[in-house]
Each structure stands twice: as C-alpha cells, then as structure tokens.
N, C-alpha and C positions, 0 to 999 in steps of 0.2 A: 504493500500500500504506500502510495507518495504519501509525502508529508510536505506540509508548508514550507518553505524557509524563507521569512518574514526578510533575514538581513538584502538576502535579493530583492526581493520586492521592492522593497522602498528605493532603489537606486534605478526603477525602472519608471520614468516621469509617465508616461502615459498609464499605468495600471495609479501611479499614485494621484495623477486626477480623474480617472473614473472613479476611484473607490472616494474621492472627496467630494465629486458629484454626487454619489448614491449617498452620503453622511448630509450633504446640503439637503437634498430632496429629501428625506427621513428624519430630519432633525427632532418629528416631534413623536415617532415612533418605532427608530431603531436605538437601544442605549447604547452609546458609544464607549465602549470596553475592551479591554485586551480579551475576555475570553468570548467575548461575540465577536468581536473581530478575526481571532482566529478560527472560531466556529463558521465563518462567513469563507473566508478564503477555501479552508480544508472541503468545503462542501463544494465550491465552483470546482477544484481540483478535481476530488471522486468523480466529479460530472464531465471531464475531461472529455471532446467529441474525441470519436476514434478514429486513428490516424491523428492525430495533432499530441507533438510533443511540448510537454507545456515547459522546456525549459528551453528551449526554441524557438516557442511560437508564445509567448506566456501572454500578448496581448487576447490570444484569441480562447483563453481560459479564464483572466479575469480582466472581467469588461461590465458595462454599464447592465446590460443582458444577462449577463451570469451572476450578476451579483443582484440584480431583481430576483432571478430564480431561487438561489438558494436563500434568499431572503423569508420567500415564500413559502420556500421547502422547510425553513428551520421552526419560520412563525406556526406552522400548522403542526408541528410535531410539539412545538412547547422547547425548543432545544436554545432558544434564547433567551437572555437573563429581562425580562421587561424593564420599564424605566422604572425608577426607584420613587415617579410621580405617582405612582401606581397606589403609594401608602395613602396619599389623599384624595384619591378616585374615589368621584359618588359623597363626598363627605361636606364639598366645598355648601357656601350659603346660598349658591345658586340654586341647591337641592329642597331649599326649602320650601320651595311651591310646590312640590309634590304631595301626594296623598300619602300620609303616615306609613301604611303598606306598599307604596313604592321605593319607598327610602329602605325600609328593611330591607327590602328584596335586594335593593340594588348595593346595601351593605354589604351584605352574606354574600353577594358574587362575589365581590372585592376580596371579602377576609379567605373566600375561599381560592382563592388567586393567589392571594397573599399567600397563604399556609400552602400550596402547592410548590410557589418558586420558590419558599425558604426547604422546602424538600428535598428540590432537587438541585439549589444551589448552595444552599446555606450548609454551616457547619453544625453536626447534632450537639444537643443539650444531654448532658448526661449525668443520673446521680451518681453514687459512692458506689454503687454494684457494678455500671456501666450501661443500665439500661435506658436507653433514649426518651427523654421527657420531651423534647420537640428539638427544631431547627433553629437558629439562629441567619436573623436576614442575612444574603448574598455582600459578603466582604466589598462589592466591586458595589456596592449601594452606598459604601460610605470611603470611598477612593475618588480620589479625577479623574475622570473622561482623560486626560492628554494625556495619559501611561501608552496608549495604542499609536502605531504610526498610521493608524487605516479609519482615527475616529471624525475626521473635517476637521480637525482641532491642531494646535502645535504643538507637534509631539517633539522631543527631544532634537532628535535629528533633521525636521526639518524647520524650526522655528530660526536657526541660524539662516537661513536662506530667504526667506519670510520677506521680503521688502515692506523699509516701513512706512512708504507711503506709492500712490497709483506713481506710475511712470507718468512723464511731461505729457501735456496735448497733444497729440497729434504723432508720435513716436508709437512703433511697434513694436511689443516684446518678443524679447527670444522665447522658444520652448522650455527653455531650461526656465528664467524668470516667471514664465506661466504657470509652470507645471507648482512650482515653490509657492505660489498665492493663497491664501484660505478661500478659503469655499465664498465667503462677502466678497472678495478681491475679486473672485472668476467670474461670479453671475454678474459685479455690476459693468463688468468691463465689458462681456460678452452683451447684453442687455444696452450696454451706450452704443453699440455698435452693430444693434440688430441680428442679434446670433445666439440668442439665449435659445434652447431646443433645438439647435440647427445643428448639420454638423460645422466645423470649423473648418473654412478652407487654408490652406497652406499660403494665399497671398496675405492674411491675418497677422503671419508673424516676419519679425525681421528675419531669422532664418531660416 
C-alpha cells in the first residue's frame, strides 16, 4: 500500500494550490488538521487511476477532483475529525424560536455527534481497573489548524514564502509567488482579474 509523503508534496506548487483551493472552498466544513489532512491525501492516493504513477504524475492524483472525492468518501464514512464548532451546534440563541421539542431533538443529534467523534477520535477515560468511562474530545479540537501544510493556512514551511502584501498594479506573478499566497491572496487576485472558477491560462503569469 502507498503511503503519503507529505515532505514531497508540499514542494510540489501546483498540488499545494489545489489543496489551498479545496481548504478556501471548505472553510466552513472541512476542519483543517494534520490528521484530516493526511486522511485526505492517503485517500486520493488509494484512489490512484490505473496506469498513473503518482510519483510521476502526482498532479493527476491530487487535484481539485480528487480531493472533492475523497472528501466525500471520508465525510460519508464519519473518517473525518468534524469542526470542533460542532460543540455549539443547535445550542446558539438563534435556537430559540423553536418549539421546546425541536430544540431537544436537535440537542440529542449534536450530543450524539459529539459522543461518536470523541469515540472515535478522542482518547478513553479510564478508572483504577482500566475500564473505559468515556472518551475524551479529539486532541486536534484544542490544537491550531496551521500544524498541517494542506490546511489554507500558514503552515511552517510555507509562511516564509507568504508575500506580505499583493504584488504592484499591473505586474504579473511568477508560479512560484502564486503558488506561496493564502487562499485571501488567490481568490482576490484571480476575482480582480476575472478568473475566479476558471481555469488559469498560462498568459496570467510572468513565467
């Protein structure tokens, strides 16, 4: 079975802005974590088309397409850690127009959400004998998002690169400068210049 290897990736600019695109586009439903993230890769991986070697070809394994899919594949299995906004899902004051027995309901989804990912991510609770009194929420609940280099965020290694503010008017950036922008940097650039959703043609950049 392949395995990931993360330090490649990220020295690869085009897989490091599709994967900041998919973290743009998901911001408010994918949590951005080292171990979704590596959940996320290792699944486009397995799903490798046949004939395509992905250390070869690695644009055409992960990509904006394969990273929608196994996005989908992991959300429907439960194999992702949800947002940690999840603790105050259903509970906000906007709940309170509701009918007394909607609010329950829509409680008991939550707590039961809740006590599932501390299941299956969380570390157990346990007495003096060792037997398991419950789970303990997901470690990566109460971490930053910028530990991943694959979360839209700036991660260690590419915050150096990061330009701290847009290039001059009217100058075009290199790939390498593109590829280094947060996920705010790309959309508003591509967006000033009528190319948000499009693909990007190659007259776009200085090189």
């Amino acid at each position: 079975m392949l395995r990931v290897d993360t330090d490649d990736l990220t020295k690869n600019q085009t897989i490091t802005f599709e994967a900041r695109m998919f973290a743009e586009r998901h911001r408010d439903d994918f949590f951005q974590c080292p171990r979704n993230s590596l959940a996320m890769l290792q699944r486009c991986l397995d799903c490798t088309p046949r004939g395509v070697d992905p250390q070869k070809e690695p644009h055409k394994v992960f990509n904006s397409e394969t990273f929608e899919s196994a996005f989908r594949q992991l959300t429907a299995e439960g194999a992702l850690i949800p947002p940690p906004t999840l603790l105050a899902a259903g509970f906000g004051d906007e709940d309170t127009a509701l009918p007394l027995r909607e609010r329950q309901r829509k409680r008991a989804e939550v707590e039961e959400q809740i006590r599932t990912t501390c299941e299956r991510f969380g570390e157990p609770i346990r007495d003096y004998s060792g037997k398991i009194l419950g789970h303990n929420h997901p470690v990566e609940w109460r971490q930053p998002a910028e530990q991943s280099p694959y979360d839209g965020r700036q991660s260690a290694a590419l915050k150096p690169m990061i330009p701290e503010s847009p290039i001059p008017e009217g100058e075009k950036p290199t790939r390498a400068q593109f590829a280094a922008w947060t996920p705010s940097q790309m959309r508003a650039w591509l967006e000033q210049h009528g190319l948000w959703g499009q693909d990007i043609p190659s007259s776009a950049f200085a090189d």
